[in-house]
C-alpha positions in Angstrom: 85.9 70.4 96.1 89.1 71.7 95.1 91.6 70.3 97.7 94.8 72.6 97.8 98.3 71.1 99.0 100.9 71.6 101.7 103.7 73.2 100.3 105.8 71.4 102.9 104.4 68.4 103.2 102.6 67.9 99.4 99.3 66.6 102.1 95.9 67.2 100.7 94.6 70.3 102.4 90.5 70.7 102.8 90.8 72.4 105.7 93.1 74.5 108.1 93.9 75.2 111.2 93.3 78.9 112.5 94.8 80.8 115.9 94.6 84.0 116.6 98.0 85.5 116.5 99.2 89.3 117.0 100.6 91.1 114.1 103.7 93.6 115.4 104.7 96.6 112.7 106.9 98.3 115.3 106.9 99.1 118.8 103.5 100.4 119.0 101.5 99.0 116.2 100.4 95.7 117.0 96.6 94.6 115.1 95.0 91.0 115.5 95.0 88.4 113.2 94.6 84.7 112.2 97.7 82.2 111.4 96.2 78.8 109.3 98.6 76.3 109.5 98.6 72.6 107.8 96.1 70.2 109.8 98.9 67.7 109.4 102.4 69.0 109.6 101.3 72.0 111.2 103.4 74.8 109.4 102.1 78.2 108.8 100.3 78.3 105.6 99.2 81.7 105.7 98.7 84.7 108.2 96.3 87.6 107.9 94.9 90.3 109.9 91.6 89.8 111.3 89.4 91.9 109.1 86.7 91.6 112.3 88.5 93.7 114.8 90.8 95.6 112.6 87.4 98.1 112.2 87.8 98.4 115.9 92.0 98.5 116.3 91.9 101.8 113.8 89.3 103.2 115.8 91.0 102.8 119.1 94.2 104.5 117.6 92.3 107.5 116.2 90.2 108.1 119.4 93.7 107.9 121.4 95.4 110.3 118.7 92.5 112.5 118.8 93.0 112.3 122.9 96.9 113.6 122.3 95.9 116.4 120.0 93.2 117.9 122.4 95.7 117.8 125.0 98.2 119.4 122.7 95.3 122.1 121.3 92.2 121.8 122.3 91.8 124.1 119.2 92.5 122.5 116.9 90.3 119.5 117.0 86.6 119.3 115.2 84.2 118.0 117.3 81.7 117.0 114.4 83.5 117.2 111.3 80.4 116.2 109.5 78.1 118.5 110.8 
């Protein structure tokens, strides 16, 4: 097994420890992710977004601007673009 270090504590590092964190852009773009942090010192190694529910964050935000632009123009919006 290829064991990685710590760059703060030079530890050995086989495994991490994940949270769920939230990932703030600006005001209104906030997406879930994961912070892994060093089992022994604790310090962030690494954060990401959480490629799980980001499917369903980018989703929410297109139903929500597609909710804005119907109210805008009802016009204007494709029901079944595909079709």
């Amino acid at each position: 097994m290829n064991l990685n270090k710590c760059p703060k504590c030079d530890t050995a590092v086989a495994k991490v420890n994940a949270e769920p964190v939230e990932i703030v852009f600006s005001r209104t773009d906030r997406y879930r992710g994961f912070s892994y942090a060093c089992p022994n010192c604790y310090s962030v190694l690494s954060i990401e977004m959480n490629p799980l529910t980001l499917k369903d964050d980018i989703l929410t935000e297109i139903q929500e601007l597609r909710q804005v632009t119907q109210e805008v123009d009802p016009e204007t919006v494709v029901e079944n673009p595909q079709e």
